[in-house]
C-alpha positions in Angstrom: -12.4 10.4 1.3 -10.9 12.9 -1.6 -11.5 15.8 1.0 -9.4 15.7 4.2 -11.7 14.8 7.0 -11.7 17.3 10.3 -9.1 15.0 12.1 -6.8 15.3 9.2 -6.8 18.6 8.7 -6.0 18.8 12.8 -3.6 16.6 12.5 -1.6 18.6 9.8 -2.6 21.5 11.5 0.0 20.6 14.4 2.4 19.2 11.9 3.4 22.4 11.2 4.8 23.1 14.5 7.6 20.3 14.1 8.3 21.2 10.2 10.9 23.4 11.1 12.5 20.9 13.8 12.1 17.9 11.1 13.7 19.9 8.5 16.6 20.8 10.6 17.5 17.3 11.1 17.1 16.0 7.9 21.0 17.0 7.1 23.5 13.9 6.9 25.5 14.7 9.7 22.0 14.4 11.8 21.5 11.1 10.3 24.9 9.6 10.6 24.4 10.6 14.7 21.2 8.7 14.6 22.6 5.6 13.1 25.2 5.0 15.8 23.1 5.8 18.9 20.8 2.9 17.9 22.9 0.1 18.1 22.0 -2.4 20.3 24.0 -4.8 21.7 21.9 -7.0 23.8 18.0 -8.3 22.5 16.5 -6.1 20.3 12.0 -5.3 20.9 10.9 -4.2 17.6 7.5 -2.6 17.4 5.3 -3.3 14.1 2.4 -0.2 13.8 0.4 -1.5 11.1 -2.7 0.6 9.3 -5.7 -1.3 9.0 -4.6 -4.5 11.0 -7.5 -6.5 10.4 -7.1 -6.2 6.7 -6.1 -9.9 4.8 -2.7 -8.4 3.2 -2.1 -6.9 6.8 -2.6 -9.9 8.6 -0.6 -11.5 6.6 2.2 -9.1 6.9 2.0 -9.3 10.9 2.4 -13.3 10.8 5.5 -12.7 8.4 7.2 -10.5 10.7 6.3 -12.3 14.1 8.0 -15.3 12.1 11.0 -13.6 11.1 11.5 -12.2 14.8 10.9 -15.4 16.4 13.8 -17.0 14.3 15.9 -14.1 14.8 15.0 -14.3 18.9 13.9 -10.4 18.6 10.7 -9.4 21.0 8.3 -7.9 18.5 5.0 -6.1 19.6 2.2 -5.7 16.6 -0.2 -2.7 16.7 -3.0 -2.2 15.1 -3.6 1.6 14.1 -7.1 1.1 12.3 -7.2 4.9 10.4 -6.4 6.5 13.0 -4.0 9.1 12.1 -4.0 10.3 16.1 -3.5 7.1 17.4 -0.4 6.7 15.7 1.7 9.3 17.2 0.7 8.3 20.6 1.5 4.5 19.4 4.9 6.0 18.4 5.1 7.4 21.9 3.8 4.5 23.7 6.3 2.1 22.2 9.8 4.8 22.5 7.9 4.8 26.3 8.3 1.0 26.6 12.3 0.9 25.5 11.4 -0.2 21.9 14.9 0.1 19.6 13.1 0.3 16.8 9.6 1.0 14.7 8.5 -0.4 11.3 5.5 1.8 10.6 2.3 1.8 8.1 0.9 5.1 8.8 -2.9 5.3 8.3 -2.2 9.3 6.7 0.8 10.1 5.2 0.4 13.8 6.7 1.2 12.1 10.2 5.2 11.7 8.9 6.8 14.4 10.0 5.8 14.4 13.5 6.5 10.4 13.8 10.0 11.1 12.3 10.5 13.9 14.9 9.4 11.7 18.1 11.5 8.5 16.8 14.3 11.2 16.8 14.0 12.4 19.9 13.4 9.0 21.5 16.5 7.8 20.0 15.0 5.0 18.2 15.4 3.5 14.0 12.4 4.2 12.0 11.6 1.8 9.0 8.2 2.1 6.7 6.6 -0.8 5.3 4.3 -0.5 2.4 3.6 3.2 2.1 5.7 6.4 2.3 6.2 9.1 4.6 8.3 12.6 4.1 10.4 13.9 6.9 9.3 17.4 5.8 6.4 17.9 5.1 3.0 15.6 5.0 2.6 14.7 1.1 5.4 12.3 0.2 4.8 13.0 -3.7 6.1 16.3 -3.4 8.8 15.5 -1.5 12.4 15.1 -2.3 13.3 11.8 -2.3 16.7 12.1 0.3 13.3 13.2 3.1 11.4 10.1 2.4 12.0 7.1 5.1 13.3 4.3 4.1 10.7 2.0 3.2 10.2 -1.9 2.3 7.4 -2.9 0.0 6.7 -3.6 -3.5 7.8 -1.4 -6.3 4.4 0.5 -7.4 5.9 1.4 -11.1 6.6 -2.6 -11.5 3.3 -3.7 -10.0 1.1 -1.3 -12.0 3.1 -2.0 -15.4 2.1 -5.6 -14.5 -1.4 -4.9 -13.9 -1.4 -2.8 -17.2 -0.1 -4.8 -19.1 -2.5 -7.9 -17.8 -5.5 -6.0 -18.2 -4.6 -5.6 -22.0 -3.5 -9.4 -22.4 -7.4 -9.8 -21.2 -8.7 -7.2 -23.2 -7.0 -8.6 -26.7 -8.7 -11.7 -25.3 -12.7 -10.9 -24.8 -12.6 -9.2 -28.3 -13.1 -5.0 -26.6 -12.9 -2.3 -29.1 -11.6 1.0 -27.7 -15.3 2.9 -28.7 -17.0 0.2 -26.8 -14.9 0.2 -23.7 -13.8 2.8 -20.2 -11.3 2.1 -18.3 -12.2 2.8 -14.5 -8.9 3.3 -12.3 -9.5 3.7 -8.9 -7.7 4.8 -6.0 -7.4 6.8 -3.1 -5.4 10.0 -4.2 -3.5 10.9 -1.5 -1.8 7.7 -1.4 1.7 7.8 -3.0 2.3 4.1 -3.8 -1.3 3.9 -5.2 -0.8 7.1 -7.7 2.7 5.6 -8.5 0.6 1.5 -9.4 -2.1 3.6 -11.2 0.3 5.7 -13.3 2.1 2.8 -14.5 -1.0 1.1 -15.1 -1.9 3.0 -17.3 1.5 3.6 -19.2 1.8 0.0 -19.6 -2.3 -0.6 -20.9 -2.4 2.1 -22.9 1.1 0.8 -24.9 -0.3 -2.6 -25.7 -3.8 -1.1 -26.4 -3.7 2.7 -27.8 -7.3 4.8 -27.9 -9.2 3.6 -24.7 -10.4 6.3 -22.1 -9.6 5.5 -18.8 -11.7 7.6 -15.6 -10.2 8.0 -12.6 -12.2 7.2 -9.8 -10.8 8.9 -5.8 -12.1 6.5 -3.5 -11.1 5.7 0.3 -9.3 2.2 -0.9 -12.3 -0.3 1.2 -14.4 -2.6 -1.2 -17.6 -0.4 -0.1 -16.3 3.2 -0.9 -14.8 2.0 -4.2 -18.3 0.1 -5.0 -20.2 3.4 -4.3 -17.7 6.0 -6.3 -17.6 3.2 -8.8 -21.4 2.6 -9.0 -22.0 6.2 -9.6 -19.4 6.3 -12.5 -21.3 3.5 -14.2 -24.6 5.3 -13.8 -23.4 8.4 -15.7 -21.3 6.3 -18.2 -24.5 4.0 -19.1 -24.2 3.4 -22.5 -20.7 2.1 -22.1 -20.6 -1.7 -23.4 -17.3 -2.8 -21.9 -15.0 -2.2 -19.1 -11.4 -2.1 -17.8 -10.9 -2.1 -13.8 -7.5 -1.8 -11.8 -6.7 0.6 -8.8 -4.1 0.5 -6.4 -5.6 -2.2 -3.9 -7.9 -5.3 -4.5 -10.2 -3.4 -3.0 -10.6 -0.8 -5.5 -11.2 -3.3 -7.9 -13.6 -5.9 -6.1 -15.6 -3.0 -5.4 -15.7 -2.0 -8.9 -16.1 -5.6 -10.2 -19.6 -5.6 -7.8 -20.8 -2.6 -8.6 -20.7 -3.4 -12.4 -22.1 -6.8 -11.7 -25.0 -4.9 -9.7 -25.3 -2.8 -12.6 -26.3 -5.4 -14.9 -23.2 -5.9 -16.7 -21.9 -9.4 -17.5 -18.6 -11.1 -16.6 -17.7 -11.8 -20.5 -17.7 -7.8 -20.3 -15.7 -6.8 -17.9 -11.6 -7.2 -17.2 -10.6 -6.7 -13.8 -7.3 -7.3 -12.8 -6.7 -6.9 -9.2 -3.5 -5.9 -7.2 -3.0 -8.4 -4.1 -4.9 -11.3 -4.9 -6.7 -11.8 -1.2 -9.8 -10.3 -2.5 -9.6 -11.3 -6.4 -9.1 -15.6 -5.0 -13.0 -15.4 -3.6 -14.0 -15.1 -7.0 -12.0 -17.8 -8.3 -13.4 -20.3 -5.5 -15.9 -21.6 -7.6 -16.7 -22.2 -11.1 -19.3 -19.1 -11.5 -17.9 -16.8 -14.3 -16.4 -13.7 -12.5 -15.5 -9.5 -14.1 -12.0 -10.9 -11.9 -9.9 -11.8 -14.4 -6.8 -11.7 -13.2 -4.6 -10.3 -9.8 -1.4 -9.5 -9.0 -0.4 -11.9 -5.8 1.1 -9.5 -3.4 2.7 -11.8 0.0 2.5 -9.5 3.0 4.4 -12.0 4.8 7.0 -10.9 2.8 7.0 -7.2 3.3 6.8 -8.2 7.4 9.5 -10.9 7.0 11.6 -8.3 5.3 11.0 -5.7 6.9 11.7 -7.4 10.2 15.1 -8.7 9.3 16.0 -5.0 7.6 15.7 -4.0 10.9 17.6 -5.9 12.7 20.3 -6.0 10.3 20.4 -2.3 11.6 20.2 -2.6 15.1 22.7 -5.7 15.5 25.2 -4.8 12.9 24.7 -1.1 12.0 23.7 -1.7 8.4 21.8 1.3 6.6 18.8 0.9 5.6 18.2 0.7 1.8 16.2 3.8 0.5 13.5 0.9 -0.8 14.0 -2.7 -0.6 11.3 -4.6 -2.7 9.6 -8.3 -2.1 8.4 -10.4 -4.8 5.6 -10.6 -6.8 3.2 -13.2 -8.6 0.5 -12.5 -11.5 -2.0 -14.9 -10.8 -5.9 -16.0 -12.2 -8.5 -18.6 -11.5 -6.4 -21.6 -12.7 -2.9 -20.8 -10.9 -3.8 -18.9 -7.8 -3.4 -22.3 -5.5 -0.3 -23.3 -7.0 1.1 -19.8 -6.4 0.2 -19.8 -2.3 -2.4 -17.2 -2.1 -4.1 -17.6 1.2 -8.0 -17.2 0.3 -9.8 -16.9 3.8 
């Protein structure tokens, strides 16, 4: 998933017919236009275009909004976009079509922005992300400057991965690791802004509390099975290593790499994974069988949909800007305080 697949690169291949119109309205006299004309007065419909729907922190997120919108009385239709980077502009079309005042969107490709932020402009509608970032201008929001990225609710990736970091060196004072012994595998998908951002501070935070550990970064697709396989090959030519160190951007990334060292031979006692969400990381925790899981953080998606929900309609009924980031709570949580915390564990 490091290369761009033959739909992405068509996809940002017609981006760059509506750069120039995106750029052009990025100005602040554009966007003060666009904040008054999408006031509404009677009911508000809200569409929710999630990425990978079906996903436990997704689900989770829908059932947050749909909660919020039923105690605010707002219609709210949730879509599932899979990775479909095409099927979200014509989502994007399909809801502007069916006199949606406003979209909350988790785009499957960030290289998709530009030409969802020109067709919410042109259909007159407010345009909120949850989760991950898009750039008005151009498809890579790390490069871009930070007055062109949507507003966005979420989690804060620099506080989530100095957490993580600085769990995953709690855990490895704990099991004894010395810094010859030990690799640190960080995993992510690389094109992902939020997950460089977790990674980064990660890695800050770990490598504070314990100088003189390597760390390889591993690009994988952020699933459980594409992190497992980039992982398992990392092991393979890294076999002498004794211990190990896992985080990434997702629980994913690091259930994935938890399996693939368990496959590999290598026991719990030496590995530290410290997930980031929780909904994978639980499943270990369900019984008393020692687990590479040490620890997660407890990311609520019902609180990024709740949020996001009410952010919106804070817009549309009273004509409130959106905040350039507004941030939801989180939880570090491990075998013994995961119930107590409310993590769902389906």
């Amino acid at each position: 998933m490091s290369r761009p697949s033959r739909r992405r690169v068509a996809v940002a291949t017609g981006l760059l017919l509506t750069l120039g119109l995106s750029t052009a309205c990025s100005s602040g006299k554009e966007e003060a236009k666009e904040d008054s004309s999408v006031r509404v007065d009677g009911k508000i419909s809200i569409t929710y275009l999630q990425k990978q729907g079906d996903q436990e922190y997704f689900v989770g997120e829908a059932a947050g909004a749909q909660a919020k919108a039923k105690e605010l009385g707002i219609d709210l239709k949730v879509v599932n976009l899979g990775n479909d980077a095409n099927k979200t502009v014509s989502e994007v079309q399909s809801a502007i079509a069916q006199k949606t005042n406003g979209i909350i969107i988790v785009v499957p490709d960030p290289a998709v922005g530009p030409q969802v932020v020109q067709t919410a402009r042109d259909g007159k509608v407010a345009l909120l992300t949850s989760d991950d970032q898009i750039c008005t201008t151009g498809p890579d929001p790390a490069v871009c400057d930070k007055g062109d990225l949507v507003p966005r609710i979420g989690f804060s990736g620099e506080q989530m991965g100095t957490e993580v970091g600085k769990r995953a060196a709690e855990e490895y004072k704990k099991a004894g690791f010395k810094p010859a012994e030990t690799r640190v595998i960080s995993a992510w998908k690389q094109d992902v802004t939020v997950c460089g951002d977790r990674v980064s501070a990660a890695k800050k935070a770990f490598g504070a509390a314990v100088p003189g550990v390597k760390t390889i970064d591993v690009p994988t697709d952020n699933t459980p099975t594409g992190a497992q396989d980039k992982i398992a090959a990392t092991i393979t030519a890294n076999a002498k290593v004794k211990n190990w160190v896992v985080w990434g951007c997702n629980d994913e990334n690091v259930m994935g790499g938890v399996t693939a060292l368990q496959n590999a031979g290598i026991k719990p006692a030496n590995v530290v994974g410290v997930g980031l969400g929780a909904y994978l990381a639980c499943k270990e925790w369900q019984t008393a069988k020692p687990s590479g899981m040490k620890a997660a953080l407890f990311i609520n998606g019902k609180d990024v949909g709740a949020l996001a929900v009410q952010t919106m309609y804070d817009k549309l009924k009273n004509g409130k800007d959106f905040p350039k980031e507004a941030f939801a709570p989180t939880t570090m949580v491990d075998a013994a305080s995961w119930k107590t915390a409310g993590v769902t564990c389906s």
